[in-house]
N, CA and C atoms of all chains as a GROMACS GRO file, in nm:
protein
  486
    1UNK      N    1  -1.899  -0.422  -1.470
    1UNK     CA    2  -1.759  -0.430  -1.426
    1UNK      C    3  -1.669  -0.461  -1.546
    2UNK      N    4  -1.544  -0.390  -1.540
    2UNK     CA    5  -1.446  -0.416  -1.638
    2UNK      C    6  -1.338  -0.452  -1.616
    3UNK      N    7  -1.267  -0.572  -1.650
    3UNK     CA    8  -1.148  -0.637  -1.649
    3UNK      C    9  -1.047  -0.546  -1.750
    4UNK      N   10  -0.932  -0.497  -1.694
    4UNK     CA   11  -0.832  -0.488  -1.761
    4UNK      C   12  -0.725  -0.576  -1.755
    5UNK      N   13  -0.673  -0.636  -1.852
    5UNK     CA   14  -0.570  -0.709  -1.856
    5UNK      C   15  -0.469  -0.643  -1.940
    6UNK      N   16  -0.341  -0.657  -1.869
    6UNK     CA   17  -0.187  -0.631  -1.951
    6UNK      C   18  -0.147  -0.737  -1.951
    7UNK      N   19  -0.082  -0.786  -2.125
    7UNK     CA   20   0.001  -0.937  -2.083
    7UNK      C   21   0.172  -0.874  -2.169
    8UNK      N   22   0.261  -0.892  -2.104
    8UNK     CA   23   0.309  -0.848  -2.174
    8UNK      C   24   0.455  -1.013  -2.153
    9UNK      N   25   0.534  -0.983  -2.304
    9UNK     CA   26   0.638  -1.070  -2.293
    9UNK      C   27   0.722  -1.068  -2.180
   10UNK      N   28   0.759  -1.169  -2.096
   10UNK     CA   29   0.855  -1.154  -2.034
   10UNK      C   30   1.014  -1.116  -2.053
   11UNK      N   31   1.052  -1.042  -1.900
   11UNK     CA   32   1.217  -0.988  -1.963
   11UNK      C   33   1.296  -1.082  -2.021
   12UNK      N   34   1.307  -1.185  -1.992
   12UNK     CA   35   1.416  -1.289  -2.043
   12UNK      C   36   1.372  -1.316  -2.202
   13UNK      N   37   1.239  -1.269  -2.269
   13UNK     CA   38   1.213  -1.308  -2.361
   13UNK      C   39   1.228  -1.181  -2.520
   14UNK      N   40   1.325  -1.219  -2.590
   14UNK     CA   41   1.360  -1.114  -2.740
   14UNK      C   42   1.202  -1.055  -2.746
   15UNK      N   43   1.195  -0.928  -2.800
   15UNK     CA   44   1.111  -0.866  -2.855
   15UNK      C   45   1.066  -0.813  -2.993
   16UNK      N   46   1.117  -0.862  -3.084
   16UNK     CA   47   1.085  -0.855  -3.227
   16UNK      C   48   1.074  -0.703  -3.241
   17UNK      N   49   0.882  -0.720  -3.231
   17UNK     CA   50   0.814  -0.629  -3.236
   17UNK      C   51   0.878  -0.495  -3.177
   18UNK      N   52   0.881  -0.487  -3.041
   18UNK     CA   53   0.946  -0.367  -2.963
   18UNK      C   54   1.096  -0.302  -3.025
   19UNK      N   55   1.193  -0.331  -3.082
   19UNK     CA   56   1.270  -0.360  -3.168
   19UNK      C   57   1.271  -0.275  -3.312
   20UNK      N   58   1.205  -0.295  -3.368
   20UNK     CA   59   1.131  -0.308  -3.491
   20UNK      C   60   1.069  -0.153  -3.416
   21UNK      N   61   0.975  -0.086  -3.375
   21UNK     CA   62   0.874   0.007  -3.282
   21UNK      C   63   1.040   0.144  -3.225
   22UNK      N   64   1.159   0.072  -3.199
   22UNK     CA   65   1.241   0.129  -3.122
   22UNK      C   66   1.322   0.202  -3.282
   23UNK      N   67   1.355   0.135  -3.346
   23UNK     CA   68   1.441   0.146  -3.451
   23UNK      C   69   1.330   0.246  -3.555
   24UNK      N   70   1.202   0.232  -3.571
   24UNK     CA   71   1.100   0.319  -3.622
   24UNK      C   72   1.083   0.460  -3.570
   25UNK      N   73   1.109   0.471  -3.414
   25UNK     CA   74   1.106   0.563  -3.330
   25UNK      C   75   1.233   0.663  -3.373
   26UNK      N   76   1.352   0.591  -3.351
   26UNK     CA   77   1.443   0.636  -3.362
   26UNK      C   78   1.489   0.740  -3.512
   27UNK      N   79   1.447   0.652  -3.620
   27UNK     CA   80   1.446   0.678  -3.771
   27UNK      C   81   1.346   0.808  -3.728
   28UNK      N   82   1.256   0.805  -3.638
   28UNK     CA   83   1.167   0.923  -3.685
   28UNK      C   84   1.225   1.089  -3.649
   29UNK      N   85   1.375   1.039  -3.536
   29UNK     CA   86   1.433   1.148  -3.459
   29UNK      C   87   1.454   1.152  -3.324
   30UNK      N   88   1.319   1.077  -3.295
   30UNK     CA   89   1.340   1.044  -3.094
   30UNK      C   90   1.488   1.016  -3.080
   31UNK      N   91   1.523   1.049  -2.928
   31UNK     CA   92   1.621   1.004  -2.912
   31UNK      C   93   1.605   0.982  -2.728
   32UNK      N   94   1.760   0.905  -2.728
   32UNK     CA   95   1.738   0.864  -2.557
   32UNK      C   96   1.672   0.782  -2.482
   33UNK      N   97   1.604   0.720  -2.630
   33UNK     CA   98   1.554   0.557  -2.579
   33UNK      C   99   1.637   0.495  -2.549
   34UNK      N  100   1.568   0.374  -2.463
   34UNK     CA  101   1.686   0.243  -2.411
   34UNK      C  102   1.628   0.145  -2.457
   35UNK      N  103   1.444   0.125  -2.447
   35UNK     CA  104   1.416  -0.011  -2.542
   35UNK      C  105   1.240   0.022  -2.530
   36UNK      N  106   1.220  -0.085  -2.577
   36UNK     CA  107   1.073  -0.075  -2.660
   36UNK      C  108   1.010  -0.212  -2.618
   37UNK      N  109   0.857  -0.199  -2.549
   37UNK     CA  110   0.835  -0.367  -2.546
   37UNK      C  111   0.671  -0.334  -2.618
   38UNK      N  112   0.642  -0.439  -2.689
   38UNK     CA  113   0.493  -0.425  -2.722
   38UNK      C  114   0.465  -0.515  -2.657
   39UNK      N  115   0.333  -0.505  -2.598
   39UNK     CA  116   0.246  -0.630  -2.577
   39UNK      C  117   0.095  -0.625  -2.498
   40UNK      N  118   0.007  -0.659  -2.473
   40UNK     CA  119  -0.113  -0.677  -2.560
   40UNK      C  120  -0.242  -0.587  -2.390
   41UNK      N  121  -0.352  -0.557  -2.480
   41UNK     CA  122  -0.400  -0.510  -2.368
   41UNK      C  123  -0.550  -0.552  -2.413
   42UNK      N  124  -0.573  -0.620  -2.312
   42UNK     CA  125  -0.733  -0.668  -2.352
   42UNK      C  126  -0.823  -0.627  -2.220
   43UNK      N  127  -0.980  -0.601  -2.250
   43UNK     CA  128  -1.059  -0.555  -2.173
   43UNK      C  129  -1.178  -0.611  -2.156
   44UNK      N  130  -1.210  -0.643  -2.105
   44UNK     CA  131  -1.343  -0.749  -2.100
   44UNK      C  132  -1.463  -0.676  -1.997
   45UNK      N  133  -1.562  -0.663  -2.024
   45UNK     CA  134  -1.685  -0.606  -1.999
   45UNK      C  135  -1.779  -0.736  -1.943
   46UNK      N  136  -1.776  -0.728  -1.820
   46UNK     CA  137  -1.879  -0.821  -1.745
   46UNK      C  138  -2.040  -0.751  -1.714
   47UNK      N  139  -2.095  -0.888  -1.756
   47UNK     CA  140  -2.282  -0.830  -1.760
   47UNK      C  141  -2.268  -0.746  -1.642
   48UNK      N  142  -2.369  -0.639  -1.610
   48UNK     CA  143  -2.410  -0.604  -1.450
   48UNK      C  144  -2.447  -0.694  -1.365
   49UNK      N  145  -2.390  -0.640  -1.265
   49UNK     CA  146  -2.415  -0.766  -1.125
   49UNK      C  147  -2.352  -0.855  -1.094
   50UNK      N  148  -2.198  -0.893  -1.174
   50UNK     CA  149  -2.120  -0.989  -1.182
   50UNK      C  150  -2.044  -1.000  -1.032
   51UNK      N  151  -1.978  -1.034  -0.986
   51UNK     CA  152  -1.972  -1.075  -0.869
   51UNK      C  153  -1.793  -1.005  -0.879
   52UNK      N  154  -1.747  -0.974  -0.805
   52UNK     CA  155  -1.604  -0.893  -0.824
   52UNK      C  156  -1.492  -1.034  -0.781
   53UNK      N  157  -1.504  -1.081  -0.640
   53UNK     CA  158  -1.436  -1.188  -0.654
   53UNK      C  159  -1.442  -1.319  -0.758
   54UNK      N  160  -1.525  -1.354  -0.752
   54UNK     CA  161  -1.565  -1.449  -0.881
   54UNK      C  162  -1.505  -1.395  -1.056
   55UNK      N  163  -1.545  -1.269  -1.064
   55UNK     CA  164  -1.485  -1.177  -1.163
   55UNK      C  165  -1.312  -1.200  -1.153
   56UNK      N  166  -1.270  -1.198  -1.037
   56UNK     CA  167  -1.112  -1.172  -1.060
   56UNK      C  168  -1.065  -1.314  -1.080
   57UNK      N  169  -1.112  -1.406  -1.013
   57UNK     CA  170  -1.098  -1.594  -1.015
   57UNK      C  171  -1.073  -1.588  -1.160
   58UNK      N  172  -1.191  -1.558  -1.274
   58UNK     CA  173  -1.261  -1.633  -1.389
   58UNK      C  174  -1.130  -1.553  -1.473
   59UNK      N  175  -1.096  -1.386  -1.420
   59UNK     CA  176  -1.003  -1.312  -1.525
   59UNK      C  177  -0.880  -1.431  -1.534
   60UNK      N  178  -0.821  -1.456  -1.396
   60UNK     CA  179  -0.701  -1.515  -1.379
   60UNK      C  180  -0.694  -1.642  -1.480
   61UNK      N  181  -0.840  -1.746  -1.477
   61UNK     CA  182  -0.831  -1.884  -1.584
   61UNK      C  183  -0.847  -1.812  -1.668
   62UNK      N  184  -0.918  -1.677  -1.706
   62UNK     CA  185  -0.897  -1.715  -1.889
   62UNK      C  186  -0.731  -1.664  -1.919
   63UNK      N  187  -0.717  -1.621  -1.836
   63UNK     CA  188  -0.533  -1.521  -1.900
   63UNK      C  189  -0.466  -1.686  -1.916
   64UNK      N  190  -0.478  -1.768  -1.802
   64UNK     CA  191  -0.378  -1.887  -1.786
   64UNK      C  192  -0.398  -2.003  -1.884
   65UNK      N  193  -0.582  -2.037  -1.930
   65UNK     CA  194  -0.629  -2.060  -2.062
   65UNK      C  195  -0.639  -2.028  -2.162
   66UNK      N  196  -0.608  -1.918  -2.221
   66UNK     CA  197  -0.672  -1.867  -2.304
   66UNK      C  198  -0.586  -1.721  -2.358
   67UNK      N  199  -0.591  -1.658  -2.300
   67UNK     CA  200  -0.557  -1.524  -2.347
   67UNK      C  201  -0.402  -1.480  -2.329
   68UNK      N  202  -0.298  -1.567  -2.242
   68UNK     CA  203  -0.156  -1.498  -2.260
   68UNK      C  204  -0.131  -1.675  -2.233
   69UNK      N  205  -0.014  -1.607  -2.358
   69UNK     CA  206   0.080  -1.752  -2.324
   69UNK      C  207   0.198  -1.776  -2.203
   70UNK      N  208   0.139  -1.865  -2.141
   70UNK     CA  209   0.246  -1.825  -1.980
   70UNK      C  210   0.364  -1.864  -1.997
   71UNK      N  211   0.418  -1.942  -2.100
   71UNK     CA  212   0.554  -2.003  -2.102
   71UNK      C  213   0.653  -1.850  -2.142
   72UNK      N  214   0.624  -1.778  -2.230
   72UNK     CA  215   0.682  -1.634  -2.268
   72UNK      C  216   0.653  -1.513  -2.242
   73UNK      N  217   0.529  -1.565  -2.177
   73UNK     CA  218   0.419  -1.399  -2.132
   73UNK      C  219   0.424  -1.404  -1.971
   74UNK      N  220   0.367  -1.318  -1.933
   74UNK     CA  221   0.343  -1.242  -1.833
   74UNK      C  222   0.248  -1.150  -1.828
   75UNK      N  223   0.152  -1.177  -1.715
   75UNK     CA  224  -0.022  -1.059  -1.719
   75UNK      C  225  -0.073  -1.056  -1.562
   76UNK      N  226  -0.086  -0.907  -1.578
   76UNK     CA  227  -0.139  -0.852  -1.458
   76UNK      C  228  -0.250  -0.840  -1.479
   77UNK      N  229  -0.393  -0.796  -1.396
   77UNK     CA  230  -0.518  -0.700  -1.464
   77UNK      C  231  -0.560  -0.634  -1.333
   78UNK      N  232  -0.633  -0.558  -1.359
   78UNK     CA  233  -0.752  -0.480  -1.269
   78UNK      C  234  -0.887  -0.483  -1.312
   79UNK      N  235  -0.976  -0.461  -1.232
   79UNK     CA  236  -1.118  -0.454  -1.240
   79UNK      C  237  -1.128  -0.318  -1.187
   80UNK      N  238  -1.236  -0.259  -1.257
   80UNK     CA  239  -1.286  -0.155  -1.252
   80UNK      C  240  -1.437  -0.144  -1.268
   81UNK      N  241  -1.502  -0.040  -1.160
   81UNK     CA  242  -1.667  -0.092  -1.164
   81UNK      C  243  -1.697   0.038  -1.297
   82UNK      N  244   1.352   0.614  -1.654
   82UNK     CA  245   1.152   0.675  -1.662
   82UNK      C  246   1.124   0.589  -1.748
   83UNK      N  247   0.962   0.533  -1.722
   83UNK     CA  248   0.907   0.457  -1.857
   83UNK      C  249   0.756   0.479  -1.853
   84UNK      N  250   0.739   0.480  -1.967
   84UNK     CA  251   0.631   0.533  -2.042
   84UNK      C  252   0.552   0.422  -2.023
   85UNK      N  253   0.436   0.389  -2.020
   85UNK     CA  254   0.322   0.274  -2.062
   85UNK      C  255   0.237   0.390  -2.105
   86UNK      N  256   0.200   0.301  -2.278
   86UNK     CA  257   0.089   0.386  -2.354
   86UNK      C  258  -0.008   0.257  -2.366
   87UNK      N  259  -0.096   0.284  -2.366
   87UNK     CA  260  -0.230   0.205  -2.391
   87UNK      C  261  -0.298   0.201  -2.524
   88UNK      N  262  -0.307   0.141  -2.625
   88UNK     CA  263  -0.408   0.152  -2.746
   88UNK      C  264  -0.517   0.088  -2.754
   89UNK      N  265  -0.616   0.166  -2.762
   89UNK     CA  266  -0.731   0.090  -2.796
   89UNK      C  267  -0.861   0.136  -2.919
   90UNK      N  268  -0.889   0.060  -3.001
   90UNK     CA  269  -0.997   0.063  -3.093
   90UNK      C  270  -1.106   0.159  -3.043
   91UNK      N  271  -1.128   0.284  -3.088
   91UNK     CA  272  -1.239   0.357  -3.074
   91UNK      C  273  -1.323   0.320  -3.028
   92UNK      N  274  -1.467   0.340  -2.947
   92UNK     CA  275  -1.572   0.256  -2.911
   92UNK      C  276  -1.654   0.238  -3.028
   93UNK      N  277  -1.628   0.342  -3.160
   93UNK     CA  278  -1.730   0.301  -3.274
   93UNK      C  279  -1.681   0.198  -3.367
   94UNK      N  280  -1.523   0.179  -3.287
   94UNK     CA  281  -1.477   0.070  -3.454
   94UNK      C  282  -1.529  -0.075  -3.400
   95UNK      N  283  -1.559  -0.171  -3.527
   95UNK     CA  284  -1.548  -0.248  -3.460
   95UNK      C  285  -1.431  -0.342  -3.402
   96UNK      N  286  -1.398  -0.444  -3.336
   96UNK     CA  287  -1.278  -0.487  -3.306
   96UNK      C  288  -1.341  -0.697  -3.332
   97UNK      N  289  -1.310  -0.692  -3.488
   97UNK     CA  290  -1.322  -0.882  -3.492
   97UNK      C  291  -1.224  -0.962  -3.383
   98UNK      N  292  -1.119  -0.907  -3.401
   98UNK     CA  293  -1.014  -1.003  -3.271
   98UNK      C  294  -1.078  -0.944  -3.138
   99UNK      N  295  -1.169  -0.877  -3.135
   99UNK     CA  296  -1.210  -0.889  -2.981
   99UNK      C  297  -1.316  -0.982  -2.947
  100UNK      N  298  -1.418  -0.991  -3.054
  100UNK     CA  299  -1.517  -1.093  -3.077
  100UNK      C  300  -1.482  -1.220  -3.100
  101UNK      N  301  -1.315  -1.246  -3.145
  101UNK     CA  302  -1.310  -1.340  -3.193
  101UNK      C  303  -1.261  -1.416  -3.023
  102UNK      N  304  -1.190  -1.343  -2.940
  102UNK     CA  305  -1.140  -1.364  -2.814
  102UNK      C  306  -1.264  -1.376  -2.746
  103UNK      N  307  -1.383  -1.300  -2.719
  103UNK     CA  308  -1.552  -1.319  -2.657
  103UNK      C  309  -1.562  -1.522  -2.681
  104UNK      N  310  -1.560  -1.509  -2.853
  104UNK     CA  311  -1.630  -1.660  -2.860
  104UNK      C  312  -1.540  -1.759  -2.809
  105UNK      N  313  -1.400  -1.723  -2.828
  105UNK     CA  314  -1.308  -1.849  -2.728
  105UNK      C  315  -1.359  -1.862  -2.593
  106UNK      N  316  -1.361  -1.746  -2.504
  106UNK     CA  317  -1.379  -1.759  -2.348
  106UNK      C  318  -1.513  -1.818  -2.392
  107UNK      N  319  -1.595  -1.795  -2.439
  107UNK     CA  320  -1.747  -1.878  -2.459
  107UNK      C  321  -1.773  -2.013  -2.495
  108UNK      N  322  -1.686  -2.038  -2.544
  108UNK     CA  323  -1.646  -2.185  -2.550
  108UNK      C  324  -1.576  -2.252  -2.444
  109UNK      N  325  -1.498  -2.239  -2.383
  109UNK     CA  326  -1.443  -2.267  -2.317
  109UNK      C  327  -1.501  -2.276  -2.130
  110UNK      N  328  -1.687  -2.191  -2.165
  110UNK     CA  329  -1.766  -2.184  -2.048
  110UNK      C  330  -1.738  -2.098  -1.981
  111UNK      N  331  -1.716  -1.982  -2.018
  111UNK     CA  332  -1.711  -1.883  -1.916
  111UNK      C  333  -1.859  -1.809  -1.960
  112UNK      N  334  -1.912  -1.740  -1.888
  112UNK     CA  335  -2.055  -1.686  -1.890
  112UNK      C  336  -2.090  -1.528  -1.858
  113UNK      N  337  -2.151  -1.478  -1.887
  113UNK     CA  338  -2.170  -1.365  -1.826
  113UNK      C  339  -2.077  -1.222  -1.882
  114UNK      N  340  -2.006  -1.276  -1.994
  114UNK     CA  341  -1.946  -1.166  -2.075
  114UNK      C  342  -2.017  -1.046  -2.166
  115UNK      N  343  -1.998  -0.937  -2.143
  115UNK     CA  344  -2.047  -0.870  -2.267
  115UNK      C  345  -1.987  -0.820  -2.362
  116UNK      N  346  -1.857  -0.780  -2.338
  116UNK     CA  347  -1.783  -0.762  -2.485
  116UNK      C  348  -1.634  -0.801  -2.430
  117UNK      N  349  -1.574  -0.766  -2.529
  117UNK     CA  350  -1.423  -0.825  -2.580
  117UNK      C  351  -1.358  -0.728  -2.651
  118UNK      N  352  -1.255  -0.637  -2.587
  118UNK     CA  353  -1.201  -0.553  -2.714
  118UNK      C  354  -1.052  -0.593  -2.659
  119UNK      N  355  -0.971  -0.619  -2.802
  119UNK     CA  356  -0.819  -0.641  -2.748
  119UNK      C  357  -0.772  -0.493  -2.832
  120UNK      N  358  -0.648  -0.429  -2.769
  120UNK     CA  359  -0.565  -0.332  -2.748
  120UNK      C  360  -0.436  -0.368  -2.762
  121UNK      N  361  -0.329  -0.254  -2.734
  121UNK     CA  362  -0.235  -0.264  -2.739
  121UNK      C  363  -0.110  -0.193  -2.633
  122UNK      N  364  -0.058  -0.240  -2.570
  122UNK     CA  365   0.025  -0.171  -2.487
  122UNK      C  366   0.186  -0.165  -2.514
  123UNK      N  367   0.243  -0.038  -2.501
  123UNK     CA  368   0.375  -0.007  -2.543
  123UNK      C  369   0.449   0.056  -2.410
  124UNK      N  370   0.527  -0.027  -2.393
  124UNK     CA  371   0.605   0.032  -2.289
  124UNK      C  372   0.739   0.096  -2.380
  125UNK      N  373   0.775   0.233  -2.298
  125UNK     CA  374   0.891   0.279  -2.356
  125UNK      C  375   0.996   0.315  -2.257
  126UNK      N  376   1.117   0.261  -2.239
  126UNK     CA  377   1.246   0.321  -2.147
  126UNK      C  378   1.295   0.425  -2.159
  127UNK      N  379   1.305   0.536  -2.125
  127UNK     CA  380   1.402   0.652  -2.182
  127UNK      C  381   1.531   0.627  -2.062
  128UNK      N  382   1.628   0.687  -2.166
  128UNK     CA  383   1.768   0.684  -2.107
  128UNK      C  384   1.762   0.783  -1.966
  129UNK      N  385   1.777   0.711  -1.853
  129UNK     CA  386   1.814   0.816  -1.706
  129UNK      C  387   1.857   0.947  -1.726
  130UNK      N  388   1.767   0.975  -1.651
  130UNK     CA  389   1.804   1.140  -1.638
  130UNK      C  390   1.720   1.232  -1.774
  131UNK      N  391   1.647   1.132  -1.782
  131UNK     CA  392   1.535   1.188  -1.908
  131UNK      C  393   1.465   1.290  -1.810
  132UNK      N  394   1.375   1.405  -1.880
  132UNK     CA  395   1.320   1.510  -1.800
  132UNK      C  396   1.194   1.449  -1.797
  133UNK      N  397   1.097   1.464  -1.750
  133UNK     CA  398   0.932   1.418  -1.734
  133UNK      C  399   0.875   1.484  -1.854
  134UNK      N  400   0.868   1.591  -1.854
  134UNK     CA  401   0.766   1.692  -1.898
  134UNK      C  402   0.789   1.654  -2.076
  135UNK      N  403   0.922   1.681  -2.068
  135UNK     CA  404   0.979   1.618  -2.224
  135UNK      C  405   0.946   1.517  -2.302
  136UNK      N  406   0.996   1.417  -2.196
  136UNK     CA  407   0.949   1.286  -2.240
  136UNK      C  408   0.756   1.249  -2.249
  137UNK      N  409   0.709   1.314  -2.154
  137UNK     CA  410   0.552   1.356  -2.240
  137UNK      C  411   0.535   1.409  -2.300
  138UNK      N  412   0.544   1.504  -2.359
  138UNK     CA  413   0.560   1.523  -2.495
  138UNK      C  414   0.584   1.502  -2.636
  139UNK      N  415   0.704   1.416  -2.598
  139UNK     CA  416   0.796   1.318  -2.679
  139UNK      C  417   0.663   1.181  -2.702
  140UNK      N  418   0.621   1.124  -2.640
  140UNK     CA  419   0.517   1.043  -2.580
  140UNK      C  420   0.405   1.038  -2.720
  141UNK      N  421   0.368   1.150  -2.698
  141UNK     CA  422   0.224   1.160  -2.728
  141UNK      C  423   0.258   1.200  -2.881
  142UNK      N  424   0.383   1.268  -2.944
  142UNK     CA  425   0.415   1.272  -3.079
  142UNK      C  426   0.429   1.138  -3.106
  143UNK      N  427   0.498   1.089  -3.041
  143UNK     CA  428   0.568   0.949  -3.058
  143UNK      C  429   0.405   0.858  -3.123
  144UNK      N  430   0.318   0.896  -3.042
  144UNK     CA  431   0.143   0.781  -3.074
  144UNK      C  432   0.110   0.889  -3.200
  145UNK      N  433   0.105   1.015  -3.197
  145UNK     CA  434   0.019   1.072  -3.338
  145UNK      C  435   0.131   1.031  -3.434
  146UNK      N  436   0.245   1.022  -3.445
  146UNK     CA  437   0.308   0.983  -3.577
  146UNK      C  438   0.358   0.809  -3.604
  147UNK      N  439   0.343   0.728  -3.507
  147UNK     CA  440   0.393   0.595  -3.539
  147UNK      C  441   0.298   0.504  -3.442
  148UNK      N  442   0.287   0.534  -3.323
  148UNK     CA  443   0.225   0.435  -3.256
  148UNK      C  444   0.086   0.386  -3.295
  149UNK      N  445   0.000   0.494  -3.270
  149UNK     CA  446  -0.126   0.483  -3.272
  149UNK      C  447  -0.192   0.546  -3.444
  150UNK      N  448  -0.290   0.489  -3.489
  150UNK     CA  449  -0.381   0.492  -3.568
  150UNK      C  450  -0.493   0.602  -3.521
  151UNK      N  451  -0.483   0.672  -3.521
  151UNK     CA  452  -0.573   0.820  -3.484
  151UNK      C  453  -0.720   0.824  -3.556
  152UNK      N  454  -0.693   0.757  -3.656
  152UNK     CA  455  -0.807   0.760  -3.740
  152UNK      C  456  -0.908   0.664  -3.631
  153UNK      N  457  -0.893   0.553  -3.627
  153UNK     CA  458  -0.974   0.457  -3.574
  153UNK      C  459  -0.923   0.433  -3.399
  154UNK      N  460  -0.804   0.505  -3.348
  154UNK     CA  461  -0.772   0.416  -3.207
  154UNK      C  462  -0.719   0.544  -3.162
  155UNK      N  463  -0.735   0.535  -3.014
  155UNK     CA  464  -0.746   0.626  -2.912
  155UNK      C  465  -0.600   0.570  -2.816
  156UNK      N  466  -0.562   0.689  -2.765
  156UNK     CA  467  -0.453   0.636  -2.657
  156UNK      C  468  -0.427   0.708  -2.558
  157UNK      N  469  -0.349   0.631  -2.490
  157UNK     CA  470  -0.342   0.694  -2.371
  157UNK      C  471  -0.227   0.698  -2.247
  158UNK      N  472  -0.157   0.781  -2.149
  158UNK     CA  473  -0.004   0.678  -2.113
  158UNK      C  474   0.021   0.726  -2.019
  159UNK      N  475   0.068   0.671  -1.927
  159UNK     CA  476   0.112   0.756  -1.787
  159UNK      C  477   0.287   0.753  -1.824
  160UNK      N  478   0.326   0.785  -1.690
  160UNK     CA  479   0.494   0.784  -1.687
  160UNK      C  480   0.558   0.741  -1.571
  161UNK      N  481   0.629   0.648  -1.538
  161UNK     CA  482   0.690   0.589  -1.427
  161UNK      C  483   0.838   0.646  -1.400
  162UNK      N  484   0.866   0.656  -1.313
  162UNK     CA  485   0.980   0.651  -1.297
  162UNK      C  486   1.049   0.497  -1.258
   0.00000   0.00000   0.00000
């Protein structure tokens, strides 16, 4: 089973990066953008046989421990067998 | 319309910040992991009344010339309205 996680900055929060990605875009010719967000995509590979509810519990503590900062971030995920 | 592109490290590269994210959750007691690859996700806005077909197109130049690393990382993106 595979965890996908998206964490991405929240709206209320500046984007540097995305910014920086928009203004690069733009320099290259694109046009008709409105904005740019980067932010992070992690995937985690559970042994076989892992348990799917238990799997989605354990995704949720590590994002809230560990892997997105909740004060500026924001993260969804899916599991996939 | 908005774009979400996905980046991720080839399956042959290796990815240290994904290993390095494996040994945190492993510390921290989580069990039963087998790998760790972190990625990258880009959301893009186009200005209303953008065409679909265009803006995929636009998309996928947009990852072979700035986004994505072709050499080593793979991508990938749907399109929202």
């Amino acid at each position: 089973m595979k965890a996908r996680i998206y964490i991405r900055l929240k709206e209320s929060v500046l984007d540097p990066q995305g910014k920086a990605v928009l203004a690069g875009l733009e320099s290259l010719g694109f046009k008709g953008l409105e904005d740019v967000r980067v932010g992070k995509l992690v995937e985690i590979t559970f042994a076989p046989g892992a348990n799917r509810a238990k799997a989605a519990g354990e995704v949720k503590e590590m994002c809230e421990k560990l892997l997105a900062n909740t004060v500026i971030e924001e993260y969804n995920f899916d599991l996939a067998d």
